[in-house]
N, C-alpha and C positions, 0 to 999 in steps of 0.2 A: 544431592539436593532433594530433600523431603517434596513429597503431592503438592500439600499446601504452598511451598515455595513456588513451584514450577507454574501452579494456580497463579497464584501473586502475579510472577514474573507476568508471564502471559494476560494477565488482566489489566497490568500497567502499560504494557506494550500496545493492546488494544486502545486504552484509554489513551494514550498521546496520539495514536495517530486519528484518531475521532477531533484531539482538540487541534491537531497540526491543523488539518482537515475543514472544519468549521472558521478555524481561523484565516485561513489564505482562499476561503471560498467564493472570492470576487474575482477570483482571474477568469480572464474570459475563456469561451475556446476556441476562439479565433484570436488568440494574444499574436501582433503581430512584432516583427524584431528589430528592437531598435540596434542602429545601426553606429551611433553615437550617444554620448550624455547618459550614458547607463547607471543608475541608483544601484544603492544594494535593494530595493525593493524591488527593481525590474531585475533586476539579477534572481532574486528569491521567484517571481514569479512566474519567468522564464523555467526555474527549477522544477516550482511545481505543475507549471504546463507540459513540461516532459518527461516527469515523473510521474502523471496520473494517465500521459496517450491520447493529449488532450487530441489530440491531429488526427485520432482511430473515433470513429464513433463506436465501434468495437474492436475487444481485442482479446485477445486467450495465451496464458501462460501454461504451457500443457507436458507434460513426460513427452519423453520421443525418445524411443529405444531404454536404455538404461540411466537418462538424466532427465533430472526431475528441480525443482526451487527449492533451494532449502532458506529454513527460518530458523537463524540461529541466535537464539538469548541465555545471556552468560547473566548472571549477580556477581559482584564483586567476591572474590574468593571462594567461589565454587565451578562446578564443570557446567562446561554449557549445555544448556537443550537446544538438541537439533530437532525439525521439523520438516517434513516435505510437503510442498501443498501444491495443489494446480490454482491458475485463476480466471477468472472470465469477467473482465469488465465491458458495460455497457455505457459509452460516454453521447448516447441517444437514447435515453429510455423515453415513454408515450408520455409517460406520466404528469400530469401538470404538479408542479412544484419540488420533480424530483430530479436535480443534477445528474446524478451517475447512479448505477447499480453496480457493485463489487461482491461476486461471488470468490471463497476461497475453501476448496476442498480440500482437507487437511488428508493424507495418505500415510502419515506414520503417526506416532505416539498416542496419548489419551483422549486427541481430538479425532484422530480417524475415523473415518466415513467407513 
């Protein structure tokens, strides 16, 4: 896979999860579980309540010892890129108007730190 592709890749990958993001951005974070009568929208927001650590108001994805996150994006009929990154979410920033803060330090390929 050519620069430019891996570019590509990585900027569409970015770009949906900005619009997943923006899009499911009413879930609370205190969503609490229902216990019957579940929609696939409570189903979806449950998702992304557990998926973003709504229950952490911090939280860190970090190496330890020799394992690390990997980010791995494939294009249809090519090899995939793999990426290692740490993360550090803040699901309490000070900030008036601002939701979360999501740091992700990339430790391998052409994004590394």
């Amino acid at each position: 896979m050519g620069e430019s592709m891996k570019r590509i890749a990585l900027s569409v990958a970015v770009a949906a999860s900005l619009v997943a993001g923006a899009e499911t951005a009413t879930v609370t974070k205190d969503l609490a579980y229902k216990s019957s009568g579940l929609s696939a929208n409570d189903i979806a927001n449950q998702n992304y309540f557990v998926n973003h650590f709504y229950s952490f108001g911090n939280y860190a994805i970090t190496k330890k010892g020799k394992d690390i996150t990997a980010l791995i994006l494939r294009a249809k009929g090519s090899n995939p890129l793999t990426l290692t990154l740490e993360r550090y979410l803040n699901n309490a920033p000070k900030a008036a108007g601002v939701n979360a803060q999501d740091l992700a330090i990339f430790r391998s390929g052409k994004l590394k730190c």
